[in-house]
C-alpha positions in Angstrom: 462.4 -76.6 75.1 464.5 -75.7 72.0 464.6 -72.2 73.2 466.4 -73.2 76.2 468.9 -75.3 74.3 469.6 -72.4 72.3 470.5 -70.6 75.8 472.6 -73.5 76.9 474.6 -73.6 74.6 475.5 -70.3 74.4 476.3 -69.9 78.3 478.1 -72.8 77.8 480.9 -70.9 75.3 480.7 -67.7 77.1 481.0 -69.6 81.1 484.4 -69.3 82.6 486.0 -72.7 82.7 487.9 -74.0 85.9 491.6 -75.3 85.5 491.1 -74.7 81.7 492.7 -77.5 81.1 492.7 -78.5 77.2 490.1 -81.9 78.1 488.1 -79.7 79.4 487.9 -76.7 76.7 487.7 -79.7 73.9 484.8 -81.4 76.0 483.0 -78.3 76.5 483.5 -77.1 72.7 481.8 -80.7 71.7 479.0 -80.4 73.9 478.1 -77.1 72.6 478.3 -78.8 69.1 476.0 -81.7 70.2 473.2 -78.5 71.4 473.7 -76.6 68.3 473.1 -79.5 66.3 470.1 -80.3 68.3 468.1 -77.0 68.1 469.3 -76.8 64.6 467.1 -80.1 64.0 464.3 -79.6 66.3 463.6 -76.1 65.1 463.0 -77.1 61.8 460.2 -79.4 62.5 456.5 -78.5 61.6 453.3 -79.3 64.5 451.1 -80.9 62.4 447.3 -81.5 63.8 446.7 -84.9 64.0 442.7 -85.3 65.1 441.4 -88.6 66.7 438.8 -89.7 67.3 437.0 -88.5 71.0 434.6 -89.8 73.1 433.1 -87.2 75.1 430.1 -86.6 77.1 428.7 -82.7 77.6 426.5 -84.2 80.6 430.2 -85.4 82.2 431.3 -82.2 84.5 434.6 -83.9 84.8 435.3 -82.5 80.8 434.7 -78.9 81.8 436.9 -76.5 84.1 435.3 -75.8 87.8 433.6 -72.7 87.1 435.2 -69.6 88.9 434.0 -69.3 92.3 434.4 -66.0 92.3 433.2 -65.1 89.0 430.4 -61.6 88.9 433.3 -60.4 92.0 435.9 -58.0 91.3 439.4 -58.9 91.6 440.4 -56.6 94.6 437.3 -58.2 96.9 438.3 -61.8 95.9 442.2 -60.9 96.8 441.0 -59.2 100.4 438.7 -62.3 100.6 441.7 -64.3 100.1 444.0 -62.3 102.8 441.3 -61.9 105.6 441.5 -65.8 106.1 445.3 -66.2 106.2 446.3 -67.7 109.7 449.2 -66.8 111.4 451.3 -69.2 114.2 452.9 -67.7 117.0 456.1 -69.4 118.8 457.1 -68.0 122.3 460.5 -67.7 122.1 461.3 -65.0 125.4 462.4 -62.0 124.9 460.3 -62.8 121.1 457.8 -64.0 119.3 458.2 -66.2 116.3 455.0 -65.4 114.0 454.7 -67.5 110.9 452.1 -66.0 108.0 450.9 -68.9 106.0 451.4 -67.3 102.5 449.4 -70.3 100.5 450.9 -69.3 97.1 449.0 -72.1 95.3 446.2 -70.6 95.8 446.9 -67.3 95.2 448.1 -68.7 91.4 444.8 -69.8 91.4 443.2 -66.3 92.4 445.2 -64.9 89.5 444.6 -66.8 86.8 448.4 -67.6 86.4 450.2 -70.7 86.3 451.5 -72.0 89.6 455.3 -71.3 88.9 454.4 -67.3 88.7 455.6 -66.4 92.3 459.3 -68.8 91.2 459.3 -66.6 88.0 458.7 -63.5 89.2 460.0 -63.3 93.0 458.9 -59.4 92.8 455.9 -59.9 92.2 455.1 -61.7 95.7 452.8 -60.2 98.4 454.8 -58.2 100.8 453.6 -58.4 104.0 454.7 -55.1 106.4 453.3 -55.3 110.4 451.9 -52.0 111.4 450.7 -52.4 114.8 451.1 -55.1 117.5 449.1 -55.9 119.9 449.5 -58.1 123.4 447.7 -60.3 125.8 448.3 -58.2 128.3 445.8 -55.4 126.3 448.7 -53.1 125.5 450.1 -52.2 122.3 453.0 -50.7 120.2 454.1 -49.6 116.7 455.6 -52.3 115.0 458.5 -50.6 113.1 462.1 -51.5 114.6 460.3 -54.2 116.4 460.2 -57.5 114.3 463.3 -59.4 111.9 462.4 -61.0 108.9 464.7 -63.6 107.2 465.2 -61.2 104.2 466.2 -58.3 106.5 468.8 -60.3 108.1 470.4 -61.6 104.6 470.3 -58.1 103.1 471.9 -56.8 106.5 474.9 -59.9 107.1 474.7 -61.4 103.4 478.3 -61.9 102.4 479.2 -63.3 98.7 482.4 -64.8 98.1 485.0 -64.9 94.9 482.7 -67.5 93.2 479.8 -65.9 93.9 478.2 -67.9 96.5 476.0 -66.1 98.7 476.5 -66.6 102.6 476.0 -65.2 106.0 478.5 -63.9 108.7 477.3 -65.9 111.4 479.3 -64.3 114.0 477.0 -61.0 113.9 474.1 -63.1 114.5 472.3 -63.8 117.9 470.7 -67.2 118.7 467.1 -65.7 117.9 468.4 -64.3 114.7 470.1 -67.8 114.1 466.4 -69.3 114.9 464.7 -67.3 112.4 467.1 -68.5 109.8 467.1 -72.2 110.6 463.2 -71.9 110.9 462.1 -69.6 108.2 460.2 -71.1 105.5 459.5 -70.4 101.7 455.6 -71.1 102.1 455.4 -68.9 105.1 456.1 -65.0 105.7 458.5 -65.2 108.8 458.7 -62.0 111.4 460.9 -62.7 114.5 458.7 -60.0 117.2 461.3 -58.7 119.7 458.6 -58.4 122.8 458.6 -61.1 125.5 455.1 -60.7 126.3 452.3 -63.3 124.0 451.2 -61.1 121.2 446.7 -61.0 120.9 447.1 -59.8 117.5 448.6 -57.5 114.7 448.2 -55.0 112.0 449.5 -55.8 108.8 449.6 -53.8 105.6 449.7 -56.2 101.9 450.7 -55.1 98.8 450.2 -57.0 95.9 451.6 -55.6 92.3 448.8 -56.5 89.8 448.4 -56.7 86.1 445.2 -56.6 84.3 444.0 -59.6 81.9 441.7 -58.8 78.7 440.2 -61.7 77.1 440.0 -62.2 73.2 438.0 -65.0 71.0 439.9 -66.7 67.9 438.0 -69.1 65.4 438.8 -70.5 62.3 437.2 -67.2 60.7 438.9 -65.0 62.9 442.5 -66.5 63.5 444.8 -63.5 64.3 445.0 -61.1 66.9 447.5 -58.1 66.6 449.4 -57.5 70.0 452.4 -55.3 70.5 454.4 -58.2 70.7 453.6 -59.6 67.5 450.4 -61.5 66.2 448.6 -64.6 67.5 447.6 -66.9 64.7 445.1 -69.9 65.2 447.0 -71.7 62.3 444.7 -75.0 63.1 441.8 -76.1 64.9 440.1 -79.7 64.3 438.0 -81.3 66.9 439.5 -81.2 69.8 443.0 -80.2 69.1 444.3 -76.5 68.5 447.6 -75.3 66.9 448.7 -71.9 67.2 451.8 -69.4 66.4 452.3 -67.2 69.7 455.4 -64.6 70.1 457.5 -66.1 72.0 458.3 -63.0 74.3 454.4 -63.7 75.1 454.6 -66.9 76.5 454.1 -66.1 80.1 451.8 -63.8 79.8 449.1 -65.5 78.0 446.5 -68.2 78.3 445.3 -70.5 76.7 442.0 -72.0 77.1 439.5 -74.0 74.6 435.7 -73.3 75.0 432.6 -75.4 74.3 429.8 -74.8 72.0 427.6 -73.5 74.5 430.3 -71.8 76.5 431.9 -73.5 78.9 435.3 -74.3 79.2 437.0 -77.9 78.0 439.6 -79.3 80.4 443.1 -79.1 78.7 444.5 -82.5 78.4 447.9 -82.1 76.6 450.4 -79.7 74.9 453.2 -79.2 73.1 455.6 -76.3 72.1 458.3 -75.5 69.8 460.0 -72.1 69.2 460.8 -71.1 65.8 463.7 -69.2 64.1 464.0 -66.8 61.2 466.4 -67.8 58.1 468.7 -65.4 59.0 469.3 -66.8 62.2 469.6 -70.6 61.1 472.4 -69.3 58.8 474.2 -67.7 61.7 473.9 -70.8 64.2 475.3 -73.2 60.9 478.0 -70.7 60.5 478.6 -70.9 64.5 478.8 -74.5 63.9 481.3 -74.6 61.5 483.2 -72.4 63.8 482.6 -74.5 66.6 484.1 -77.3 64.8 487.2 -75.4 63.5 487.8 -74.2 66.8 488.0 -78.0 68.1 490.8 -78.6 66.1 493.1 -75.2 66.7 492.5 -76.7 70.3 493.7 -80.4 69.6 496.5 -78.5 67.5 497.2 -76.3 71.0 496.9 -72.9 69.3 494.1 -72.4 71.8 494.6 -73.1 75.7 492.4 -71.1 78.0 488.8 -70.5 78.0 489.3 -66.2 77.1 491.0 -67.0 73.8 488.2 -69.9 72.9 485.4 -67.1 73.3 488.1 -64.5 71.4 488.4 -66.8 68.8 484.8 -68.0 68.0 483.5 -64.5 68.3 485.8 -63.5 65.5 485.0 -66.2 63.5 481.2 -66.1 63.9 480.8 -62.0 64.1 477.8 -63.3 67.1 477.9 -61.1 69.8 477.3 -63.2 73.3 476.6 -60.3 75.8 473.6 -59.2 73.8 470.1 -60.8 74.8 469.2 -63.5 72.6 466.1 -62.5 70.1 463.3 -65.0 70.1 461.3 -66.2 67.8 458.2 -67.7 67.9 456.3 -70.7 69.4 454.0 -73.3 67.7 452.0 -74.4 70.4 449.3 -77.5 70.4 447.2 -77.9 72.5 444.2 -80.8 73.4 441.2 -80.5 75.0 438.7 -83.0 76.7 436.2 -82.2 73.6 435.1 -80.6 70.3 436.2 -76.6 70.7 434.2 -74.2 69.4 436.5 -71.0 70.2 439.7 -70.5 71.5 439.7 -67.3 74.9 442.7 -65.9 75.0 443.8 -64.2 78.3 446.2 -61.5 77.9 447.8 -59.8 81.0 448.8 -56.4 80.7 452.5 -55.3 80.9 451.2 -52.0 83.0 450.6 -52.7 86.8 448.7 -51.6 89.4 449.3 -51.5 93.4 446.8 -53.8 95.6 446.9 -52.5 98.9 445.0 -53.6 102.3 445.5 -53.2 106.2 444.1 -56.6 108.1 444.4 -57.6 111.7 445.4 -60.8 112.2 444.2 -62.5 115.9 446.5 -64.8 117.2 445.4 -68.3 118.6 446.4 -69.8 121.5 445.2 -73.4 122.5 441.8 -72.5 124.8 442.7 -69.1 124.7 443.7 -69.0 128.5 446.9 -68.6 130.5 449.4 -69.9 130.5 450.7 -70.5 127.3 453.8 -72.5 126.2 456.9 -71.0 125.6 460.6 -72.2 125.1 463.8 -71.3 125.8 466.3 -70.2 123.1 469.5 -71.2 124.8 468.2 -74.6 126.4 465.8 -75.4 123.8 463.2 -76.1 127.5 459.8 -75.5 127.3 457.8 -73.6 130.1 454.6 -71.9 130.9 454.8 -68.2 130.5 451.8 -65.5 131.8 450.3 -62.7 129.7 453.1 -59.8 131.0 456.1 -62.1 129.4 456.9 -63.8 132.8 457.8 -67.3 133.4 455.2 -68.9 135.4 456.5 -72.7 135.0 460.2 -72.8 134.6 461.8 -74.1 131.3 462.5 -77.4 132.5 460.6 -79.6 130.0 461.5 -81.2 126.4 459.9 -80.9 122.8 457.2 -83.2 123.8 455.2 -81.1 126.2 452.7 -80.0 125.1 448.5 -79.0 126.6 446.1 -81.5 126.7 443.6 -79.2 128.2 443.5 -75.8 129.7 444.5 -77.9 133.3 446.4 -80.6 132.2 449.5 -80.9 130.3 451.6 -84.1 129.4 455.5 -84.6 128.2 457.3 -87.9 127.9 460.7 -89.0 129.2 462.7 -92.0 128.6 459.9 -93.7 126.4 457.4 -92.9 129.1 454.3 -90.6 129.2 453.9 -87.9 132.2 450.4 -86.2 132.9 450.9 -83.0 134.9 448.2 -80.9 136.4 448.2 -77.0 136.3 446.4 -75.7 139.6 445.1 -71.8 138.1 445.2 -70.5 141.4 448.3 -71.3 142.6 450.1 -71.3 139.5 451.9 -74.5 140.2 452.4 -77.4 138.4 452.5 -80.7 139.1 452.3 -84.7 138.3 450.0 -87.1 138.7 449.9 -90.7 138.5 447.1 -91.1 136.4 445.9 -90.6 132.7 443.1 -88.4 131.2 441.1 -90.6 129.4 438.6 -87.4 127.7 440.4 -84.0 127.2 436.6 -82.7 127.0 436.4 -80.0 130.2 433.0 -80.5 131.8 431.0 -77.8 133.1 434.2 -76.0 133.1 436.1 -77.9 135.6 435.6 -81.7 135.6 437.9 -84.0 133.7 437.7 -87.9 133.0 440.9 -89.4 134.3 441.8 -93.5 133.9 444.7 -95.2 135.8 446.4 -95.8 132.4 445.3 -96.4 128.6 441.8 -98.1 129.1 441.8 -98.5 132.7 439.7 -98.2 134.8 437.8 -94.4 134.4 437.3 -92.0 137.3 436.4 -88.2 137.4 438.9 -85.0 138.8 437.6 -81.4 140.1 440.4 -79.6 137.1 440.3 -76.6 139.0 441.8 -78.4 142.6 443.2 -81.7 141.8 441.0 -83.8 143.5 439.7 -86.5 142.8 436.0 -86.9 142.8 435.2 -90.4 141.2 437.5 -93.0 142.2 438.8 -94.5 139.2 437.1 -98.4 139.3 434.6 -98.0 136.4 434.7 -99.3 132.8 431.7 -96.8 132.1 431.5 -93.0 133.2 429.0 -90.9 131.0 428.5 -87.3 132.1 425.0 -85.9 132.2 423.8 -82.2 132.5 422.9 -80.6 134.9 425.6 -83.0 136.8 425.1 -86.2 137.3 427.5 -89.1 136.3 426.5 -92.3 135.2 428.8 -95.0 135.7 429.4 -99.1 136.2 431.1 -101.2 138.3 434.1 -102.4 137.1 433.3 -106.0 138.1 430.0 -106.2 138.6 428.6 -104.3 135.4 425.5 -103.2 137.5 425.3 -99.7 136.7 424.4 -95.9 139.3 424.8 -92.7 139.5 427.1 -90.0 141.0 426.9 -86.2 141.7 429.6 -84.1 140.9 430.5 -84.3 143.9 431.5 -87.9 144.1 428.3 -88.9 146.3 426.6 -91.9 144.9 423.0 -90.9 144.3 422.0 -94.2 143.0 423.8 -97.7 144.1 425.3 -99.7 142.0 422.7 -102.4 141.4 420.7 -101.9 138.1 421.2 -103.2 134.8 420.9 -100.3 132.9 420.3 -96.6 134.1 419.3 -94.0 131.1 419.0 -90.2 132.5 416.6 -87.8 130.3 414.9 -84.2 131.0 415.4 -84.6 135.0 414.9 -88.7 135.5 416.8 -91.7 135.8 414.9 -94.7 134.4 416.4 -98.0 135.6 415.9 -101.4 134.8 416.8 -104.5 137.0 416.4 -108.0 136.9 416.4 -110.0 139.9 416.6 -113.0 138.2 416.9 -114.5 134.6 413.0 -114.6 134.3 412.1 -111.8 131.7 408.7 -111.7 134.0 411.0 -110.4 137.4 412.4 -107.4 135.6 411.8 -104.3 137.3 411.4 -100.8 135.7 411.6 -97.7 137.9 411.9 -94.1 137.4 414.1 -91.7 140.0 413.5 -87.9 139.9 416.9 -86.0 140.1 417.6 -86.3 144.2 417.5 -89.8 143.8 414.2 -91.0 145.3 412.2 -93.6 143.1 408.8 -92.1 141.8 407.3 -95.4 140.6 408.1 -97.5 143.2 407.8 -100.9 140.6 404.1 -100.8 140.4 404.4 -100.8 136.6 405.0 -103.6 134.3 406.1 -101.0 131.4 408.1 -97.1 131.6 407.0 -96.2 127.9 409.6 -93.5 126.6 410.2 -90.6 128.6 408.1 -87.8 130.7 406.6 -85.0 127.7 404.8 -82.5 128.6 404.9 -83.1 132.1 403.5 -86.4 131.9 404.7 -89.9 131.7 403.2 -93.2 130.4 403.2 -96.3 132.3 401.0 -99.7 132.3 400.1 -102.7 134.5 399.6 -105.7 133.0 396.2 -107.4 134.2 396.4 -110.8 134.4 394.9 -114.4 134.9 395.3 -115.6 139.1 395.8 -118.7 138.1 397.3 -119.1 134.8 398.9 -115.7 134.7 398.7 -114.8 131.3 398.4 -111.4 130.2 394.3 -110.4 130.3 394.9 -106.7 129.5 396.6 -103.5 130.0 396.0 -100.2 131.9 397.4 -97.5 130.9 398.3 -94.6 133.3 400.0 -91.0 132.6 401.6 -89.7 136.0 403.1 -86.6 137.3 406.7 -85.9 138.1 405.6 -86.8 142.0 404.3 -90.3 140.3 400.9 -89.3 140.7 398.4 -90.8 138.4 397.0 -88.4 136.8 395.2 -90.2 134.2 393.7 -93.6 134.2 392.5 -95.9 131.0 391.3 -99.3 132.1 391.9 -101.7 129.4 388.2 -101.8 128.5 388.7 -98.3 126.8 391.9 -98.2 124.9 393.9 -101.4 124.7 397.0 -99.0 123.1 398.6 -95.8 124.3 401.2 -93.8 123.3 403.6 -91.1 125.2 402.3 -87.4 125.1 403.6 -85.8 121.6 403.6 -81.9 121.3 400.2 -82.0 123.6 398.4 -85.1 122.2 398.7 -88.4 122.5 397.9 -91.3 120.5 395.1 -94.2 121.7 393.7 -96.9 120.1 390.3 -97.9 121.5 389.4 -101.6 122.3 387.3 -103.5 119.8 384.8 -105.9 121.0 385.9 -108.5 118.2 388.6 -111.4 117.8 391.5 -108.7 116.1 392.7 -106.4 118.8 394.7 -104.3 117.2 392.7 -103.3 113.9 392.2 -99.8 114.2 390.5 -96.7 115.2 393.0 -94.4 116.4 392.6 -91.1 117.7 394.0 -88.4 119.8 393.4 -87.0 123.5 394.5 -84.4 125.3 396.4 -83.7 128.8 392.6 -84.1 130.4 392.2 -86.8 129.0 389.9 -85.8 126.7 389.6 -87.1 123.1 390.1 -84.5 121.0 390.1 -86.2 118.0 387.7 -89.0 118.0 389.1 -92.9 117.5 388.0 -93.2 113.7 391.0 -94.0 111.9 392.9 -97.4 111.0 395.8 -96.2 111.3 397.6 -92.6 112.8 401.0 -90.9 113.4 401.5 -88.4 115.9 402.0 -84.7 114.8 405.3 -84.4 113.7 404.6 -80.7 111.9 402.1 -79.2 111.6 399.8 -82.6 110.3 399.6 -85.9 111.1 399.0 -88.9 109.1 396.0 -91.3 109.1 394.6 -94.0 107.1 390.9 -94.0 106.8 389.1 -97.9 105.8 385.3 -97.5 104.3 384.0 -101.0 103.0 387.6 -102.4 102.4 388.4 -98.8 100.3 391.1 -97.3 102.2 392.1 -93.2 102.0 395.3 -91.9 103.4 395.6 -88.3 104.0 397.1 -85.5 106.1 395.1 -84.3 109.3 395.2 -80.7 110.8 394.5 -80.7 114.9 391.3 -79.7 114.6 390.4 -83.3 112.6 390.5 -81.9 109.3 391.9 -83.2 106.1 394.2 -80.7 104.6 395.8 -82.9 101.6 394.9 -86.2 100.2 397.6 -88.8 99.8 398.3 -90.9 96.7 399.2 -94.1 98.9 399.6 -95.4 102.3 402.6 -95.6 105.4 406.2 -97.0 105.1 408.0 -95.2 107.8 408.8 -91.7 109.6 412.6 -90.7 110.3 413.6 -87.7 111.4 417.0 -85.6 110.0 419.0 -84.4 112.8 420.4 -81.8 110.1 417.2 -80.4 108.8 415.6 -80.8 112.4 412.8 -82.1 110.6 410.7 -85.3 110.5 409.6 -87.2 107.0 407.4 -89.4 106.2 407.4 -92.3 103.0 404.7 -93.6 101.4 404.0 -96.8 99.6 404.9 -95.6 96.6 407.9 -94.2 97.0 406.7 -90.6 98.1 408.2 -88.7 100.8 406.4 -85.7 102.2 407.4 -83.1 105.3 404.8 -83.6 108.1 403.5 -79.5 106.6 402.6 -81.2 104.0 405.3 -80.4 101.5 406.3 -82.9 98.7 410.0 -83.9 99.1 411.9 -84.7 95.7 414.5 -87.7 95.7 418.4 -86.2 96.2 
């Protein structure tokens, strides 16, 4: 801060004033005295370390610095890291391209270790970013010198300055694409104006990247200086978490200052605080300036001095300072705080000696889908089009700012306040509008869209590739299912069917709810409000019903080939439930396997091969036990011994075994053995869609993998 007073102040005797009228030489001659006496004052106080008190945790990562994600990597692979995942935007602007090179400077700084006003302080010291080789659509290519405009080129080429200084451009040598490139250009992106009419697929680019070496140095309370060329660092203080140190100024920008813990890390920097210092020498100079300063205030009052060249004359006779030569600084007292105790100071020093980064990257150019055409506009009429891969305009430019894709067949712009969806027919080339919406911009199998009458009307289906409609839009509900089959409702009904993709209803609309799975529909419908009417069938993908409502239950869905379904058994008279047979049929709805409700009195759907049964007690509790396993045959594979059971969600299952009121919970292998004892019994199974893996969780708290493996709590 009072190094830049000192600066002011000094530009402010030396600036040429305007009108040099004698208010404005005495008000400039005061405000000079005002700085002086300001910086005068200021550099004469002394930092003094003040410790407080801290509270600070070490288990708390929010004290310490992220660590360095690319620490143990070398500079130059962390920069061509950085570099390979720049993305560039293309504009079509026929006969050019407008590319725009996200430069990301922030995080650059960050790559660098220097503070994020580098690139502002040291414009030369930016990337430069050269195009070597351009590449088109069309799978041509050419060299890409004399072929592209940058913003810079075009200043350095037309830049005019006028008698004040002021930079400008002679606009009159400038076409509109060059006056597009200037209105457009921005400072966080690297700007090339392409001159090819033709959608560029991608180009070469060389990077260069001056560079300067860091070292790093420790300072402690033992050893407080470090001897640079510049002059010496001195750790003058450090108590707790607060640091003081002396730093030549000159060095300011190309150091770092960072505090570290006792065991290493780094301590977030919460504060700091700088002053530059002067020699005595100097301090009796700027008090001798002042004095001249002030004598020169009154020859001006007495009119002896009236222009601005005989106020610098006289004060630099006066004084004997010399205002052309470069100002000699001092140094800084910096003080710094940190989020805890420090236990060492790191110092990191860049170099003054600099090294070249070079690379050569392609950058691909992205284009919405990735499929002709693509939207371009016009430079004169500001309209937007569709343009081919060769450059040539397959729309016209007829369109405003607001078209724009909604998917590779359908495109939408608005006019006077009101939406328009257009259709692009890829064979033809045409394009055209429709009276309807596009309720989904999801492409389905590659050419069917989900179109609505307007925003949450009613939902039908369109062939993209033709234009024709194949769903009438009249449903609330339209859910696509592989390998083509749409499920939908009527809009006023609710009852819910089934189309093809070809618009041909393969089941009516009279069901309450239709579920398709693995090559089935599974229905349900209810006559009547009696829970007893409902009626559960099962359709096989041409729409004929399999089941035919002979089943009072569809449980889940067919596995391994098979499907389970029951008939309740009950009283003529009284009809209450007396039991349950259980069936597993074929894909044709044969039954394949039969349990009568003497033998098992619970079933459950085929799991990896197996499927879980509970056999029929002849007591008062039916539902007390002995579980087992049986095969596609039928055949119990794993006898009905065990109170409880899951299926085989790994490579075990669990069970729960009950001898004389002493129960033991374990993991089973198919073959019936216990692989793993359990310390306590079932909660519940989930499984983790990310993981693709089921879990199980015991009583107490334990959750195990169905291999067997112990899970820890995250």
């Amino acid at each position: 801060m009072l190094r830049n007073i000192c600066v002011f102040f000094l530009s402010v005797i030396c600036m040429a004033v305007h009108g040099q009228s004698k208010e404005i030489l005495l008000s400039e001659v005061k405000k000079s005295q005002e700085n002086l006496r300001m910086f005068l004052q200021f550099s004469n106080l002394q930092i003094k370390l003040e410790p407080a008190a801290v509270v600070f945790d070490p288990k708390d990562d929010f004290n310490f610095e992220q660590k360095d994600p690319n620490a143990g990597t070398t500079l130059d692979a962390t920069l061509q890291a950085f570099f390979s995942t720049i993305r560039i935007n293309n504009t079509l602007l026929p006969p050019n391209n407008f590319l725009s090179l996200e430069k990301d400077k922030f995080k650059l700084t960050q790559l660098l270790g220097v503070e994020n006003s580098y690139f502002l302080d040291h414009a030369d010291k930016e990337p430069r970013y050269t195009p070597t080789q351009i590449h088109f659509l069309d799978q041509t290519s050419i060299e890409a010198k004399g072929q592209y405009t940058t913003k810079e080129a075009l200043i350095a080429k037309y830049g005019r300055t006028d008698a004040e200084g002021y930079a400008d451009i002679d606009s009159t040598k400038l076409s509109d694409a060059d006056r597009f490139l200037l209105h457009n250009a921005s400072s966080f992106d690297q700007d090339f104006l392409v001159h090819a009419a033709k959608p560029i697929k991608a180009i070469d680019m060389e990077i260069t990247l001056p560079l300067r070496e860091h070292r790093l140095h420790l300072l402690t309370p033992a050893q407080n200086k470090l001897s640079t060329p510049s002059g010496t660092i001195s750790l003058i203080a450090m108590e707790e978490n607060k640091a003081l140190l002396e730093v030549p100024a000159v060095l300011e920008k190309d150091i770092q200052i960072q505090a570290l813990y006792q065991d290493g890390r780094r301590l977030k920097q919460r504060s700091s605080n700088s002053r530059t210092s002067i020699t005595k020498e100097k301090r009796v100079q700027y008090k001798t300036l002042l004095q001249v300063l002030e004598q020169a205030q009154t020859t001006i009052e007495k009119d002896k001095i009236t222009n601005q060249d005989q106020l610098t004359a006289y004060i630099q006779k006066q004084s004997g300072l010399e205002f052309n030569r470069p100002e000699e600084l001092g140094n800084t007292q910096i003080e710094l705080t940190f989020s805890g105790p420090i236990a060492q100071i790191e110092l990191k020093i860049w170099d003054t000696a600099e090294k070249l980064f070079t690379t050569h990257l392609t950058y691909p150019i992205a284009y919405y889908n990735q499929q002709d055409p693509y939207i371009a506009a016009d430079l004169k009429t500001g309209r937007v089009g569709l343009l081919d891969r060769t450059g040539k305009w397959v729309v016209e430019p007829k369109f405003n700012n607001n078209f724009r894709p909604i998917n590779a067949y359908f495109y939408w712009d608005q006019i006077d306040d009101e939406g328009q969806t257009y259709h692009f027919n890829p064979t033809t080339k045409t394009l055209h509008p429709v009276n309807y919406q596009i309720d989904d911009p999801t492409i389905y199998q590659e050419k069917y869209v989900k179109i609505e009458t307007k925003t949450n009307g009613p939902i039908g289906m369109v062939d993209a590739t033709t234009g024709k409609i194949m769903i009438p839009m009249q449903h609330e509900l339209l859910h696509f299912n592989a390998p083509g089959f749409w499920i939908a409702n009527q809009q006023n009904s609710e009852k819910e069917g089934a189309y093809t993709n070809q618009g041909e209803i393969l089941l009516p609309f009279r069901f309450d709810h239709v579920k398709y799975e693995n090559g089935f529909f599974y229905t349900e419908y209810n006559p009547t409000e009696y829970i007893y009417d409902e009626q559960k069938n099962v359709f096989n993908n041409k729409g004929q019903n399999i089941t035919n409502g002979k089943y009072s239950e569809i449980k889940g869905t067919f596995a391994d080939g098979l499907l389970l379904v029951t008939k309740e058994i009950r009283e003529p008279k009284t009809k209450d439930i007396k039991g349950i047979h259980y069936f597993f049929i074929d894909s044709t709805g044969h039954e394949v396997l039969s349990f009568p409700t003497e033998k098992y009195h619970l079933a459950e759907p085929f799991y990896k091969g197996l499927a879980r049964v509970e056999k029929r007690n002849n007591d008062e509790y039916l539902y007390d036990g002995d579980y087992g396993f049986i095969d596609n045959k039928g055949r119990e594979v794993i006898p009905t011994m065990y109170d409880n059971a899951t299926d085989f969600h790994g490579k075990y299952a669990y069970v729960a075994i009950k001898k004389q009121d002493q129960y033991t919970y374990a993991f089973i292998d198919r073959k019936n053995n216990i692989v793993m004892k359990l310390p306590s019994g079932y909660q519940y199974s989930w499984y983790d869609e990310k993981k693709q893996k089921w879990y199980i969780r015991l009583g107490d708290e334990e959750v195990y993998d169905y291999d067997g493996n112990p899970i820890k709590a995250e």
